[in-house]
PDB file of N, H, CA, C and O in Angstrom:
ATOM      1  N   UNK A   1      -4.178   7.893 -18.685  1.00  0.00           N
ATOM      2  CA  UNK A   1      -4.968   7.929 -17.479  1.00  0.00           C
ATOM      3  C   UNK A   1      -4.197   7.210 -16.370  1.00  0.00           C
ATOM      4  O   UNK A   1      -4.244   5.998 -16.581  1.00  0.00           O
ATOM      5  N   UNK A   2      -3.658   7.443 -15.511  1.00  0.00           N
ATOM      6  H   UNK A   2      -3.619   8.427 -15.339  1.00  0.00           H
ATOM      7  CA  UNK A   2      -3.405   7.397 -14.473  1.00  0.00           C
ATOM      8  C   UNK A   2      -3.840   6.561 -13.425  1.00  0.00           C
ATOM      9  O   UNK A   2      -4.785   7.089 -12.840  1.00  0.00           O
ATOM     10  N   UNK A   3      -3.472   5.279 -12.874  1.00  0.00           N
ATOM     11  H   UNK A   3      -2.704   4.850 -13.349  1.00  0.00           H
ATOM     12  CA  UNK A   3      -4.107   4.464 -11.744  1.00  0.00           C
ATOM     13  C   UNK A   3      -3.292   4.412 -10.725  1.00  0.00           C
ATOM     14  O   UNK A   3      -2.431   3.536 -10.808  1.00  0.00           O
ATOM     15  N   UNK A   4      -3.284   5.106  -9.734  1.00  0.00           N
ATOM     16  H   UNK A   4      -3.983   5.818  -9.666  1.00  0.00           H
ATOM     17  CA  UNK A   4      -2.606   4.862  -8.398  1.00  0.00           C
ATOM     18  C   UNK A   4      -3.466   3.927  -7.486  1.00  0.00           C
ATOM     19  O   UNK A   4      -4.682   4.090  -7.394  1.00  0.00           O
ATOM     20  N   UNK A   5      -2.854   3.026  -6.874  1.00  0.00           N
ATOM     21  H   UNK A   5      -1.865   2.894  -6.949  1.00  0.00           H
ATOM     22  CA  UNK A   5      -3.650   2.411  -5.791  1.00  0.00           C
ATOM     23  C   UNK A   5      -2.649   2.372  -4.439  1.00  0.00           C
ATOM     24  O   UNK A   5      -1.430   2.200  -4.425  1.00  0.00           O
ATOM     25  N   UNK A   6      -3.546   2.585  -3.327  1.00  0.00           N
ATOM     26  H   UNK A   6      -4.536   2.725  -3.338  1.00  0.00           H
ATOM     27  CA  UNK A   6      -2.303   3.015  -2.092  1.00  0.00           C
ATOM     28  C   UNK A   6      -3.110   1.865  -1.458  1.00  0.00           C
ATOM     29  O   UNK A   6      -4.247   1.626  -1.866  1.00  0.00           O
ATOM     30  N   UNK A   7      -2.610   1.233  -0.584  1.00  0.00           N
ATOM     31  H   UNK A   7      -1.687   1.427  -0.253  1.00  0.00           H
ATOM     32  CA  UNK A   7      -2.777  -0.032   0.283  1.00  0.00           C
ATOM     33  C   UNK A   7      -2.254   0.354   1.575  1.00  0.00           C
ATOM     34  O   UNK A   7      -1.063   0.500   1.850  1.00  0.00           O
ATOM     35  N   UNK A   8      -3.329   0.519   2.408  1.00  0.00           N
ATOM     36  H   UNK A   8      -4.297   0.401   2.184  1.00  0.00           H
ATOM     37  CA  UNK A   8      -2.516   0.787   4.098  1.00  0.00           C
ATOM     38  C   UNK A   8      -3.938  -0.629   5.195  1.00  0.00           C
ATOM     39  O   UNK A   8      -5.046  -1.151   5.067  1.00  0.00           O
ATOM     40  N   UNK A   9      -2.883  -0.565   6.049  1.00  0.00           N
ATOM     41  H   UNK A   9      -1.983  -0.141   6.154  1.00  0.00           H
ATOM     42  CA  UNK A   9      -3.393  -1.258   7.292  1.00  0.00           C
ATOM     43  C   UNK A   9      -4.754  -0.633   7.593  1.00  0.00           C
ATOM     44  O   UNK A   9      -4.981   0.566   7.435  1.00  0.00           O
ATOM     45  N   UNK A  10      -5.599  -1.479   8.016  1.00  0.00           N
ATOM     46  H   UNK A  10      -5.414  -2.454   8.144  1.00  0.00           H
ATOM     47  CA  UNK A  10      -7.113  -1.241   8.229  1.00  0.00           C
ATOM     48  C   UNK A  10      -6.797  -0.580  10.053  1.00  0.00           C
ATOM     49  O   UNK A  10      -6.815  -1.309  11.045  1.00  0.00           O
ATOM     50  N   UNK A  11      -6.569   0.720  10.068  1.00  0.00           N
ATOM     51  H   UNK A  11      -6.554   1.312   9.262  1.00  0.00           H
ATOM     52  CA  UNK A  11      -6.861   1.302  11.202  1.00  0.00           C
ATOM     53  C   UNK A  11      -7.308   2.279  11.455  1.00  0.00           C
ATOM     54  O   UNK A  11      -6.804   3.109  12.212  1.00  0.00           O
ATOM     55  N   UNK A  12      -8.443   2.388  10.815  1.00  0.00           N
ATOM     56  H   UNK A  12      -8.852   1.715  10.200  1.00  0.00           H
ATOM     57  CA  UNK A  12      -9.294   3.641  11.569  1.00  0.00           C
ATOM     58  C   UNK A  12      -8.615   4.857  10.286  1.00  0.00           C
ATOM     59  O   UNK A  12      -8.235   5.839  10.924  1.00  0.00           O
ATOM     60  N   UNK A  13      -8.483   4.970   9.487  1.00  0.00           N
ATOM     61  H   UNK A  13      -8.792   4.172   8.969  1.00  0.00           H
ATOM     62  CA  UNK A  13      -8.180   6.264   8.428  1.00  0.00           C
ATOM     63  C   UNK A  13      -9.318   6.775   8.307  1.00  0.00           C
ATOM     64  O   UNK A  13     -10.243   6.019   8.012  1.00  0.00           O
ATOM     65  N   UNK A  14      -9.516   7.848   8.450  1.00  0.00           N
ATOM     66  H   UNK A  14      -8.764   8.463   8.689  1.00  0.00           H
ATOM     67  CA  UNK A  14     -10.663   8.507   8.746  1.00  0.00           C
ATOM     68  C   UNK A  14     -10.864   8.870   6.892  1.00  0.00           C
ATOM     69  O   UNK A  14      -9.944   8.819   6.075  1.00  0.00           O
ATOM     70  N   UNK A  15     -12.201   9.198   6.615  1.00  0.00           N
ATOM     71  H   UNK A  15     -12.948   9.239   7.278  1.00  0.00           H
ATOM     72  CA  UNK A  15     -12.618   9.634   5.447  1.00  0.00           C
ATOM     73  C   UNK A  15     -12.488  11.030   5.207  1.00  0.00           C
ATOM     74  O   UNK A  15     -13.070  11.496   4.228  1.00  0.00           O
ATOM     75  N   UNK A  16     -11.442  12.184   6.359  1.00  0.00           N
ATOM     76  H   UNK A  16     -10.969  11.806   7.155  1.00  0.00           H
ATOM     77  CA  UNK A  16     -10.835  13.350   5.488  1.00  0.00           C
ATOM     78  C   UNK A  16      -9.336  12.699   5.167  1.00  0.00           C
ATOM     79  O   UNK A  16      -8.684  13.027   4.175  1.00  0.00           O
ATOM     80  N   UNK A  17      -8.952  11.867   6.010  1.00  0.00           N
ATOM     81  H   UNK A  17      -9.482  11.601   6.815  1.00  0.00           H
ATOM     82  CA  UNK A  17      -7.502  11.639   5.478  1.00  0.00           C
ATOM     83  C   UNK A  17      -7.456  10.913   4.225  1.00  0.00           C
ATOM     84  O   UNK A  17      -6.361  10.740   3.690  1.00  0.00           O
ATOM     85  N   UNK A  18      -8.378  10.525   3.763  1.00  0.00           N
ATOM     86  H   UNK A  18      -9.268  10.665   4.197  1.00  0.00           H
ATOM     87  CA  UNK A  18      -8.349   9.052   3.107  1.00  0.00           C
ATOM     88  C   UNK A  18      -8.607  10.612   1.472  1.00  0.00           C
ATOM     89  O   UNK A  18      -7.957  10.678   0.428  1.00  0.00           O
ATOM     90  N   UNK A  19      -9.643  11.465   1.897  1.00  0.00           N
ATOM     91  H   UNK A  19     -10.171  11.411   2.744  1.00  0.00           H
ATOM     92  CA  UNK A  19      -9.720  12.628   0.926  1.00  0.00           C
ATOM     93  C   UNK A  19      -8.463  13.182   0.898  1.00  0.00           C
ATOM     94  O   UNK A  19      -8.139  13.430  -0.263  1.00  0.00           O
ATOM     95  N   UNK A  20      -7.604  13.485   1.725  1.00  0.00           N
ATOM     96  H   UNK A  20      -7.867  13.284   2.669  1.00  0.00           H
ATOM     97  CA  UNK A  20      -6.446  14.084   1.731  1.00  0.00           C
ATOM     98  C   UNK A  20      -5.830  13.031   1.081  1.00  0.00           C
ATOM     99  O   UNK A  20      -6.382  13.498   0.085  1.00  0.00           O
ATOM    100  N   UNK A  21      -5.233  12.074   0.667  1.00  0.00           N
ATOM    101  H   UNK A  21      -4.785  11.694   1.477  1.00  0.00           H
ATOM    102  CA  UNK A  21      -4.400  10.879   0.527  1.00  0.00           C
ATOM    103  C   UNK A  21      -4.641  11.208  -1.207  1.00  0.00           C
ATOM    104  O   UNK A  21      -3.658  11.591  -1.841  1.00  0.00           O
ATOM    105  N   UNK A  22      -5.899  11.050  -1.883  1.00  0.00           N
ATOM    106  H   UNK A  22      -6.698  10.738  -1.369  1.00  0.00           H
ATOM    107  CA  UNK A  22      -6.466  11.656  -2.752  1.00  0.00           C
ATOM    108  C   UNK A  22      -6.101  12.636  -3.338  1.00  0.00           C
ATOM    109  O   UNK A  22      -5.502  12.495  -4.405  1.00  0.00           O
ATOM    110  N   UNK A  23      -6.297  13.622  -2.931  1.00  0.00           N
ATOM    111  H   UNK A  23      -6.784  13.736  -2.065  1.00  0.00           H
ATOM    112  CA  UNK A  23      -6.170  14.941  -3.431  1.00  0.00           C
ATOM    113  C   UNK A  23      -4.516  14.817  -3.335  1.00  0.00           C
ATOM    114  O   UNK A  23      -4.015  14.717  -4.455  1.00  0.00           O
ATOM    115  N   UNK A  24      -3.773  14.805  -2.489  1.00  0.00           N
ATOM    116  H   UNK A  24      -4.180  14.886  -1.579  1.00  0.00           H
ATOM    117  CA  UNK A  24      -2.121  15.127  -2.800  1.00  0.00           C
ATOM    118  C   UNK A  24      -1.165  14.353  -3.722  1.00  0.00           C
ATOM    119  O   UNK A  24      -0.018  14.685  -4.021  1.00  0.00           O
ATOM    120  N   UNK A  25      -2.029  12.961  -4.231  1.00  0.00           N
ATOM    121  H   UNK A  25      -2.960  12.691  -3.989  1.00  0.00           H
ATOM    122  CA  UNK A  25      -1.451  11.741  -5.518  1.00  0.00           C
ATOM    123  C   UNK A  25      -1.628  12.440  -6.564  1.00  0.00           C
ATOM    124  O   UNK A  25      -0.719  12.644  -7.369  1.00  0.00           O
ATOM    125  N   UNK A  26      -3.136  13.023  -6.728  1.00  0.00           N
ATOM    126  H   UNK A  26      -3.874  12.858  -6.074  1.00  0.00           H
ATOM    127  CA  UNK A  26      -3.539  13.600  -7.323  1.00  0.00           C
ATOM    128  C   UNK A  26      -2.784  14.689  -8.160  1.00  0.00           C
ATOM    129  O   UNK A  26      -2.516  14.728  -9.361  1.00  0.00           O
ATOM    130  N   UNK A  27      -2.484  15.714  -6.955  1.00  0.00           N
ATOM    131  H   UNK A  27      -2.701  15.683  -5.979  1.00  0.00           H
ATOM    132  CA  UNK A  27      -1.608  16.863  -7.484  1.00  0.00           C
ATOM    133  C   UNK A  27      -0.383  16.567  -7.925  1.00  0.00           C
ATOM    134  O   UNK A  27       0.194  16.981  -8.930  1.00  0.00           O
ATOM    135  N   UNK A  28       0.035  15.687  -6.953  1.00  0.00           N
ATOM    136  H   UNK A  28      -0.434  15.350  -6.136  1.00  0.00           H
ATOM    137  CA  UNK A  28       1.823  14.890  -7.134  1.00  0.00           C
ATOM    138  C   UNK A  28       1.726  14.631  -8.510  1.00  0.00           C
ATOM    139  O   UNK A  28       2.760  14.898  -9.123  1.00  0.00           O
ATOM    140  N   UNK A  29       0.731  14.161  -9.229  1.00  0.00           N
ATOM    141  H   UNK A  29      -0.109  13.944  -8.732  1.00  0.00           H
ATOM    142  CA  UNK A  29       0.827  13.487 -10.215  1.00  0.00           C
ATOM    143  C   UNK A  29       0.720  14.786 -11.540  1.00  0.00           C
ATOM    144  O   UNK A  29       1.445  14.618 -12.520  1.00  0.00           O
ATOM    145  N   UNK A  30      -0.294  16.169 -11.492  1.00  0.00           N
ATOM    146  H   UNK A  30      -0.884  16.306 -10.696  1.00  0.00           H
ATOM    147  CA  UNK A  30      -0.375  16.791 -12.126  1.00  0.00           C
ATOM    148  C   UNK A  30       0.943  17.621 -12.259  1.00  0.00           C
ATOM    149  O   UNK A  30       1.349  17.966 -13.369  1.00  0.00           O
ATOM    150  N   UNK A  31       1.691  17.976 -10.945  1.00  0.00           N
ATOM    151  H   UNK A  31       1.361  17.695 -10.044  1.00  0.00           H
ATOM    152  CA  UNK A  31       2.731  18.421 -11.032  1.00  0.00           C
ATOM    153  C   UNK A  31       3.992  17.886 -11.368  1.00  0.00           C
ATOM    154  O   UNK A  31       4.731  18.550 -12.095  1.00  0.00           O
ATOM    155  N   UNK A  32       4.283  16.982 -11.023  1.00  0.00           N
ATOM    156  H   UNK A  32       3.683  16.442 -10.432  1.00  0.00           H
ATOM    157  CA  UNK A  32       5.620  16.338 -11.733  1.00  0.00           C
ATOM    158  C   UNK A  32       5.318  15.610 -13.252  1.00  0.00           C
ATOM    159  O   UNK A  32       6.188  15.677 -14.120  1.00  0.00           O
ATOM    160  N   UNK A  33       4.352  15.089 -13.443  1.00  0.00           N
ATOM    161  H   UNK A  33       3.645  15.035 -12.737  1.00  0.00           H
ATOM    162  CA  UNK A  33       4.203  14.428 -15.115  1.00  0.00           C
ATOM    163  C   UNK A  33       3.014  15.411 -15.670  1.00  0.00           C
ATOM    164  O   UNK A  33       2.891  15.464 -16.894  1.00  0.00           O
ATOM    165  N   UNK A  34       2.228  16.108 -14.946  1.00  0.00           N
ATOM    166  H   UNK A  34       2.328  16.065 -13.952  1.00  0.00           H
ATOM    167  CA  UNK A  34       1.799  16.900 -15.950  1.00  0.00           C
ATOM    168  C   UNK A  34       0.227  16.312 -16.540  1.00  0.00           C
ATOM    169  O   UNK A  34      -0.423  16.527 -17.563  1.00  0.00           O
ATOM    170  N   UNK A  35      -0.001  15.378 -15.181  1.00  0.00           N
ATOM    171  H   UNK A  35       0.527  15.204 -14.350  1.00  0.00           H
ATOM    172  CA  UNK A  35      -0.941  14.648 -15.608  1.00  0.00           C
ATOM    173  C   UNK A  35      -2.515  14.914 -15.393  1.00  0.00           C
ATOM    174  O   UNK A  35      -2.798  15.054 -14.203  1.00  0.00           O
ATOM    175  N   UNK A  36      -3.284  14.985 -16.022  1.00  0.00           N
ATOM    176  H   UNK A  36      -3.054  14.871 -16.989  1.00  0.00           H
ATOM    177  CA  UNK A  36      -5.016  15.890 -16.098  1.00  0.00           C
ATOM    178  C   UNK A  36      -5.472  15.206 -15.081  1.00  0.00           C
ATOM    179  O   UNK A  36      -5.799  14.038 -15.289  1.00  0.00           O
ATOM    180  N   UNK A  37      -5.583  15.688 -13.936  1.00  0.00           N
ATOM    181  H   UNK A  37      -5.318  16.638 -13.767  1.00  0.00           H
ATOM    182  CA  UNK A  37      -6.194  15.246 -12.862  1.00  0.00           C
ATOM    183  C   UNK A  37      -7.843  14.940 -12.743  1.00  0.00           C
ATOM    184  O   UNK A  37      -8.350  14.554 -11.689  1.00  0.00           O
ATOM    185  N   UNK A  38      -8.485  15.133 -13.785  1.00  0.00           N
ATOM    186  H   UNK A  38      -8.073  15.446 -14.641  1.00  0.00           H
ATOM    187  CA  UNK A  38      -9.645  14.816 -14.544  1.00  0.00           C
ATOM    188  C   UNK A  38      -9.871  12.817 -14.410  1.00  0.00           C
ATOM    189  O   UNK A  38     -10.654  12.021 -13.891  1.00  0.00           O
ATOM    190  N   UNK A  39      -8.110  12.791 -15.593  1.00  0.00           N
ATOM    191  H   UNK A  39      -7.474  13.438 -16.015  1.00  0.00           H
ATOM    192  CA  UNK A  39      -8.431  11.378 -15.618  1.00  0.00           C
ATOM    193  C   UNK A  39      -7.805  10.689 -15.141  1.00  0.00           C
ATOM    194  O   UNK A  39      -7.598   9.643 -15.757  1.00  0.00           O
ATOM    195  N   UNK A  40      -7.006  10.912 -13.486  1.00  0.00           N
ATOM    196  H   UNK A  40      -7.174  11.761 -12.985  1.00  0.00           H
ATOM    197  CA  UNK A  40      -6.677  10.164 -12.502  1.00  0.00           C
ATOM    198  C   UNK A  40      -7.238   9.443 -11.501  1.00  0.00           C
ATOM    199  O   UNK A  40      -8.046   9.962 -10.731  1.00  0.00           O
ATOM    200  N   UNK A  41      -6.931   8.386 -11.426  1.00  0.00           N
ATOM    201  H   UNK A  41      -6.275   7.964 -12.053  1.00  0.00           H
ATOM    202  CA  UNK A  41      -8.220   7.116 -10.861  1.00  0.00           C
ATOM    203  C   UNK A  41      -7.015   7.145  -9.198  1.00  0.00           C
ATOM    204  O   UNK A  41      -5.791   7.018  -9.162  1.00  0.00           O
ATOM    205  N   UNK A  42      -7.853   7.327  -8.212  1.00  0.00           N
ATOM    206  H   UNK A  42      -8.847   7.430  -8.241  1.00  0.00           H
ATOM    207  CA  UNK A  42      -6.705   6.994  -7.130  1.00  0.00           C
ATOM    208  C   UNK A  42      -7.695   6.000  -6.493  1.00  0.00           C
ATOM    209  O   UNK A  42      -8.880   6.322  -6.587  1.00  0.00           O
ATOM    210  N   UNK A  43      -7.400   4.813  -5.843  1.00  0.00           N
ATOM    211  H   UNK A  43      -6.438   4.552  -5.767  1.00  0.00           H
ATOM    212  CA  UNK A  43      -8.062   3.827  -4.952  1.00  0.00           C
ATOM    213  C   UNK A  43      -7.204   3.913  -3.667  1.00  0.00           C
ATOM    214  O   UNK A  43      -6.077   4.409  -3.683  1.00  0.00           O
ATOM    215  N   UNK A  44      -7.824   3.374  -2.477  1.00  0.00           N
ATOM    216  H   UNK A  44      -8.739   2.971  -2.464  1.00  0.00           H
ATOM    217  CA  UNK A  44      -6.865   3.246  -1.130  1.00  0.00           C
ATOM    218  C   UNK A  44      -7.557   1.612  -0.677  1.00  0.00           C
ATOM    219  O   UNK A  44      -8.675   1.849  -0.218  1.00  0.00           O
ATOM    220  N   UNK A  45      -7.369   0.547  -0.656  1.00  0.00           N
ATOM    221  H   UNK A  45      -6.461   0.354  -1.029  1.00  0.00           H
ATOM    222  CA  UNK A  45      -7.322  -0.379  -0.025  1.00  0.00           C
ATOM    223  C   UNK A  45      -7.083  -0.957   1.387  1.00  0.00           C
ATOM    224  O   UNK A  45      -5.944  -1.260   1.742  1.00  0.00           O
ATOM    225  N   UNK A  46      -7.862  -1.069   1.973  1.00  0.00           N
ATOM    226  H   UNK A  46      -8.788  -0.823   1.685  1.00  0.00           H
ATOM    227  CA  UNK A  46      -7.337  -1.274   3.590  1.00  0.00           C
ATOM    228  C   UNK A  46      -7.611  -3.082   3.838  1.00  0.00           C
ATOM    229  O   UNK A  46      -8.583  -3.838   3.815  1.00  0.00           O
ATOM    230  N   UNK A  47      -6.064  -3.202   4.087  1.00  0.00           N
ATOM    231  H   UNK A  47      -5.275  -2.588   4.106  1.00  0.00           H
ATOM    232  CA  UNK A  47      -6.091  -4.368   4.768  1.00  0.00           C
ATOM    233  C   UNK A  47      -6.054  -5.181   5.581  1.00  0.00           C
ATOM    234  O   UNK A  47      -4.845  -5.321   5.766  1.00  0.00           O
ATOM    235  N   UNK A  48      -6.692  -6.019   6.395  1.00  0.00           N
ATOM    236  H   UNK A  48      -7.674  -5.905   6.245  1.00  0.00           H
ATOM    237  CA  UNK A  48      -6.394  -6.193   7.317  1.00  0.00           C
ATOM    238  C   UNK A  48      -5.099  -7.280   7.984  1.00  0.00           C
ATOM    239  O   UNK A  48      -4.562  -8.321   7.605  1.00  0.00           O
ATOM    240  N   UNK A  49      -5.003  -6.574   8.905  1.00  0.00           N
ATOM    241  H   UNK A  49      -5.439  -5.728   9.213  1.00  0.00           H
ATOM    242  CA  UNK A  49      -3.735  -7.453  10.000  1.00  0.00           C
ATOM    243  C   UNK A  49      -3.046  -8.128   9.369  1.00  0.00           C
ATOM    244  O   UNK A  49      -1.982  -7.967   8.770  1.00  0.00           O
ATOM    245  N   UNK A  50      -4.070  -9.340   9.615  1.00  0.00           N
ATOM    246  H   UNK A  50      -4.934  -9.470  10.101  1.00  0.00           H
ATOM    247  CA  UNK A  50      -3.710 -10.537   9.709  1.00  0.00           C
ATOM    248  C   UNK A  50      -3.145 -10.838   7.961  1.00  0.00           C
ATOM    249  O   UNK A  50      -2.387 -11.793   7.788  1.00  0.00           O
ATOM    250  N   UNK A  51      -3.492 -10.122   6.946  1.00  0.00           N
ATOM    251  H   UNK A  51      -4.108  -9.346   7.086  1.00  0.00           H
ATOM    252  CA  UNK A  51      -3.233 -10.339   5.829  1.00  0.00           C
ATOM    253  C   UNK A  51      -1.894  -8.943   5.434  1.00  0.00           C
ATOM    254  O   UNK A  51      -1.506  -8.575   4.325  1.00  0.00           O
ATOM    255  N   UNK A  52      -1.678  -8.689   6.140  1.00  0.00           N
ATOM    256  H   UNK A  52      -1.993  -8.987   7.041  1.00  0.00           H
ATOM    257  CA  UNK A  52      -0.135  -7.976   6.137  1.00  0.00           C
ATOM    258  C   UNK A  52       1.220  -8.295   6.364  1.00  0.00           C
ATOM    259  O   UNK A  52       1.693  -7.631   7.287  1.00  0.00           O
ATOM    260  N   UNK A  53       1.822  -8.901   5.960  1.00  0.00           N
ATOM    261  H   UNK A  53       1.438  -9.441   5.210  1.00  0.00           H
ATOM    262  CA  UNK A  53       3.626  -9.013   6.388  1.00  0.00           C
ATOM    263  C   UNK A  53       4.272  -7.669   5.780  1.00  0.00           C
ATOM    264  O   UNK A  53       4.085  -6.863   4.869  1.00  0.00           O
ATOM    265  N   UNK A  54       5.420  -8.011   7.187  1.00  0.00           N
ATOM    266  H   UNK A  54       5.572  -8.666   7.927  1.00  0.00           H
ATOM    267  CA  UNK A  54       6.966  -7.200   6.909  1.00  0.00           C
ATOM    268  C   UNK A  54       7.727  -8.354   7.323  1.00  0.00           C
ATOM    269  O   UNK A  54       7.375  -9.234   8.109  1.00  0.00           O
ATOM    270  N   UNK A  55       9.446  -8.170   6.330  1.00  0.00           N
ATOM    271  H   UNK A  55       9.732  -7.455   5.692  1.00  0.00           H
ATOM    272  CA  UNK A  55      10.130  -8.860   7.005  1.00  0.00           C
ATOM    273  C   UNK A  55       9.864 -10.375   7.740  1.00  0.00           C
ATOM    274  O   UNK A  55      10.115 -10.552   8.932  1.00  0.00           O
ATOM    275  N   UNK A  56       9.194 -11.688   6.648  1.00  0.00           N
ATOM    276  H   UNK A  56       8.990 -11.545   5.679  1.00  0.00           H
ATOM    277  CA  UNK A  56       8.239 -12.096   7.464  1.00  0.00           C
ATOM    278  C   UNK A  56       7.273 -12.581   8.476  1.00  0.00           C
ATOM    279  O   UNK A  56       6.781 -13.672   8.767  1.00  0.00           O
ATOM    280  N   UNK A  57       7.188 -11.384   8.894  1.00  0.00           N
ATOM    281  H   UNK A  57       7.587 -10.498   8.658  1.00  0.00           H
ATOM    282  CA  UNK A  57       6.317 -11.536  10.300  1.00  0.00           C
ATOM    283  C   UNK A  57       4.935 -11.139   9.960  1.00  0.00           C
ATOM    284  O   UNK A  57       4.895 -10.456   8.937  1.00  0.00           O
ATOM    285  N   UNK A  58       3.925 -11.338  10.448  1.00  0.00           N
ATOM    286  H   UNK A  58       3.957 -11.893  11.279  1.00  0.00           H
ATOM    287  CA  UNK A  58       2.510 -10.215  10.739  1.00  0.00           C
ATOM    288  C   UNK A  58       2.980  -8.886  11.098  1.00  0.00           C
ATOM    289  O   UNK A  58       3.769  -8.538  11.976  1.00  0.00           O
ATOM    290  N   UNK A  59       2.241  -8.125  10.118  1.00  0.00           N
ATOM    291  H   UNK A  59       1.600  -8.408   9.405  1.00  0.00           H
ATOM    292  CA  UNK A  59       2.598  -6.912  10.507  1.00  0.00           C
ATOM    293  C   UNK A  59       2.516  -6.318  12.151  1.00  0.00           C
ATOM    294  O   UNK A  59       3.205  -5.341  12.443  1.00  0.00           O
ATOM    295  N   UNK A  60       1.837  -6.821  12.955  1.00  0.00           N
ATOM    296  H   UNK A  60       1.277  -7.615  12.718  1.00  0.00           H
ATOM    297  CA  UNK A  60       1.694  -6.698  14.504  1.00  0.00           C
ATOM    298  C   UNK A  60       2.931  -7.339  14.938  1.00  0.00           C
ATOM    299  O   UNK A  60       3.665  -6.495  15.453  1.00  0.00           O
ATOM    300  N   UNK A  61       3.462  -8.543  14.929  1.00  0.00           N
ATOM    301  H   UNK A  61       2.866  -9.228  14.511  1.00  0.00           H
ATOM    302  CA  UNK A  61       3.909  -8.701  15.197  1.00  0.00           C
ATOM    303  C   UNK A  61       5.844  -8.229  14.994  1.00  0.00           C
ATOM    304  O   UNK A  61       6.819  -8.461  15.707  1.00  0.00           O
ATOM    305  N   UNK A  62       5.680  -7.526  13.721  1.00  0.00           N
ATOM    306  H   UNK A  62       4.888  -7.337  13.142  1.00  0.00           H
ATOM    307  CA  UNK A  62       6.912  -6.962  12.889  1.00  0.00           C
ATOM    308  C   UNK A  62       7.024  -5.356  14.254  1.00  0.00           C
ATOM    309  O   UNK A  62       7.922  -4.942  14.986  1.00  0.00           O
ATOM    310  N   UNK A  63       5.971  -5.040  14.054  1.00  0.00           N
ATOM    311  H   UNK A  63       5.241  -5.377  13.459  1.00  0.00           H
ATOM    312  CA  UNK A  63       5.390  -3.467  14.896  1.00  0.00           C
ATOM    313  C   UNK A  63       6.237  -3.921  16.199  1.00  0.00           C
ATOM    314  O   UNK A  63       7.432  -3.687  16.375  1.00  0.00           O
ATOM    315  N   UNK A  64       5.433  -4.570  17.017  1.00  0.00           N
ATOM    316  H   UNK A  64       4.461  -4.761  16.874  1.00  0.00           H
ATOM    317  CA  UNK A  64       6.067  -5.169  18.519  1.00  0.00           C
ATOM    318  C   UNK A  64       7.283  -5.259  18.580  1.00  0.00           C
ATOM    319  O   UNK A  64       7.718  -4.988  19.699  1.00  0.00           O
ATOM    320  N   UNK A  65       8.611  -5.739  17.258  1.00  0.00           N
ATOM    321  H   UNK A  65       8.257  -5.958  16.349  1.00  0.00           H
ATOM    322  CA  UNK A  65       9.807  -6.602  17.196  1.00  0.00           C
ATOM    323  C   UNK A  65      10.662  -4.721  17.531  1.00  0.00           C
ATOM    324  O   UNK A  65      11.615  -4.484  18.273  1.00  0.00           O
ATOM    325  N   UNK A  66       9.985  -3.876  16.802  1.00  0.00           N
ATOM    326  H   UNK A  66       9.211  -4.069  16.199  1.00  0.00           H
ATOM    327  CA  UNK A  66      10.401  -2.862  16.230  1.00  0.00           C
ATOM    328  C   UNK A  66      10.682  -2.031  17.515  1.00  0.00           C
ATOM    329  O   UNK A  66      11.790  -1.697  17.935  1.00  0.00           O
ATOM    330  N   UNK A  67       9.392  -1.746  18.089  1.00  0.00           N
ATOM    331  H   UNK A  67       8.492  -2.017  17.748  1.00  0.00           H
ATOM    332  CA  UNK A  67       8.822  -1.014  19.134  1.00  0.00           C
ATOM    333  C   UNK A  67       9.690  -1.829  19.896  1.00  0.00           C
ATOM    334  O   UNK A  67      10.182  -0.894  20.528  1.00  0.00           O
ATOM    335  N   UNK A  68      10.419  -3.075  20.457  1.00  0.00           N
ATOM    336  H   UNK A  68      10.020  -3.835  19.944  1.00  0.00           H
ATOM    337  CA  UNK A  68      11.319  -3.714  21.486  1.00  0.00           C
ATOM    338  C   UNK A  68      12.873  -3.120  21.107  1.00  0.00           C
ATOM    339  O   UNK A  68      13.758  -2.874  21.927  1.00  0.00           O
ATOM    340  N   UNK A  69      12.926  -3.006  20.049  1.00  0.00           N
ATOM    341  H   UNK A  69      12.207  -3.205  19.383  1.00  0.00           H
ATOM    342  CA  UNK A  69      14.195  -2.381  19.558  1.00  0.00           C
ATOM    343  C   UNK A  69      14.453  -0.989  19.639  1.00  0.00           C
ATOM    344  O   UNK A  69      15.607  -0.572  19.544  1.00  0.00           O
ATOM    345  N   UNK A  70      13.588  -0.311  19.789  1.00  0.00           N
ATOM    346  H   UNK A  70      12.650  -0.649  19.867  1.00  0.00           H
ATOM    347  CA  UNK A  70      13.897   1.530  20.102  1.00  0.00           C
ATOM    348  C   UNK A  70      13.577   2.024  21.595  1.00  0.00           C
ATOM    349  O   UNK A  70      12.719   1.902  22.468  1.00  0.00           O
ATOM    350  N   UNK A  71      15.193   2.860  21.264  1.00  0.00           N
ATOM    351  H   UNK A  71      15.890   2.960  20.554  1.00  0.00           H
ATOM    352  CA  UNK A  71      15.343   3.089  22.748  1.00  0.00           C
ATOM    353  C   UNK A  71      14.026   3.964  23.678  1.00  0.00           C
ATOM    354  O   UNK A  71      12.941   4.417  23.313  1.00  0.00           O
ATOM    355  N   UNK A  72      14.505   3.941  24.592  1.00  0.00           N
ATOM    356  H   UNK A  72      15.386   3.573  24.889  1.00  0.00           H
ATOM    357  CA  UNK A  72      13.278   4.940  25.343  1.00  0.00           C
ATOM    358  C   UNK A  72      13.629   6.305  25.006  1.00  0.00           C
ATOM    359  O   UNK A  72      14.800   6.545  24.711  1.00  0.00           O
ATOM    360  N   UNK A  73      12.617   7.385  25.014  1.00  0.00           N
ATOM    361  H   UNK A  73      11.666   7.190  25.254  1.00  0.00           H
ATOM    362  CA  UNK A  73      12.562   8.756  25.072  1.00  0.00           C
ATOM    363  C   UNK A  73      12.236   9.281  25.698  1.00  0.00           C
ATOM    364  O   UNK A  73      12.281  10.504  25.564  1.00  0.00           O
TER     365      UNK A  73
END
């Protein structure tokens, strides 16, 4: 049985994406290992901000460092 858990930033993921996010682990998982999508458990976790690092910064603040570093378009 199968436990995926996906962890993203608390911003607004709407409840078809969050179904979509679902359904494509899902398949990913039946198609490459072959696995009964019956008894695949997928969770999505949303966290917030302030409890996120990259690189260590706050993830806002990692975002901002990033966004100062790419050129204009």
């Amino acid at each position: 049985m199968p436990y995926v858990n996906i962890k993203i930033t608390r911003e607004g993921a709407s409840a078809d994406q969050k179904r979509e996010l679902i359904a494509g682990v899902t398949g990913l998982l039946q198609r490459v290992l072959g696995k009964n999508p019956a008894t695949t458990v997928v969770t999505i976790d949303e966290v917030d901000f302030e409890n996120w690092g990259i690189g260590g910064l706050p993830v806002l603040d990692y975002r901002a460092a990033q966004a100062a570093k790419e050129p204009p378009r």
